[in-house]
N, C-alpha and C positions, 0 to 999 in steps of 0.2 A: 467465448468467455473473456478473451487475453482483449477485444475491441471495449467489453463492457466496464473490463476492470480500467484501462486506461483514462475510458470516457470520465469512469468515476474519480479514479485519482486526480485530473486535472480538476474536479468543479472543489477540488479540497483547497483550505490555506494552507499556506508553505509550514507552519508549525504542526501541522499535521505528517508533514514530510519529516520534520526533526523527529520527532516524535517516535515513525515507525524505523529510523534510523537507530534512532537508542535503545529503541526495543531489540530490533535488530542483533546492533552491538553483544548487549547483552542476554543475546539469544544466543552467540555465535560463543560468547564468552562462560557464561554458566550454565552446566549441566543442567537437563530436563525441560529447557526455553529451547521450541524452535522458533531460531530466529534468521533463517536464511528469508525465507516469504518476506517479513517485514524490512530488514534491510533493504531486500530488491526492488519494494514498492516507497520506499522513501528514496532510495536512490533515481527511480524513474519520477518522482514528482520533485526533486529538487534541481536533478541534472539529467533530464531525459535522452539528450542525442548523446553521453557517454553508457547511460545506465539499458538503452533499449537496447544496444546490440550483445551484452552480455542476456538480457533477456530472454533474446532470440535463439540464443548458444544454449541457455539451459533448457527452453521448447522443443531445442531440435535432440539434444542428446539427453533428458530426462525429462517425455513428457508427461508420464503420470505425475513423478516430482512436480512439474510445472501448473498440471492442474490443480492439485492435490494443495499446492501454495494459493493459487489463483481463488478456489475456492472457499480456503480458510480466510483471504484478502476480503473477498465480498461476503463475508459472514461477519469479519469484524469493522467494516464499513456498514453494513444495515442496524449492526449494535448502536454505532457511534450515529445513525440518524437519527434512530430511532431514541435514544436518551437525547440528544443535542440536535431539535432538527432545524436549527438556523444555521449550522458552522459553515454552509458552503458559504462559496465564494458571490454565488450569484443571489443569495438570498439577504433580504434585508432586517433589520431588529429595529423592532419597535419599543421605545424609550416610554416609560410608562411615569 
């Protein structure tokens, strides 16, 4: 799953990265938001060779935590295709 989620967050724009970054924050920040999963994944689509090895530290020492994040990651990446399905990076808009 930790290969499919990566593949995914790379094909995203970097304001997708801000994005789960703030969420994040304010997961970490008010009560009832978990927000460790979305900081980790804006942190690996913004700054990946600092963000992967904390990654790999919470795979090894919480990895239900880590799937448990991973899978709420690609639940809320197939929402966002699936409303928005041009945001990637590799796809193109057509100007009408």
């Amino acid at each position: 799953m930790s290969e499919e989620l990566d593949r995914r967050l790379a094909d995203l724009p970097r304001e997708v990265g801000v994005l789960l970054v703030t969420i994040g924050v304010m997961g970490v920040a008010l009560p009832g938001l978990v927000g460790t999963p979305a900081l980790l994944a804006g942190g690996l689509m913004l700054w990946p060779r600092g963000f992967r090895s904390v990654d790999r530290w919470l795979a090894r020492k919480c990895p239900g935590l880590h799937r448990h994040g991973a899978a709420q990651l690609v639940r809320y990446l197939d929402d966002m295709e699936r409303r928005y399905p041009t945001t990637g990076r590799n796809s193109t808009t057509e100007v009408s």
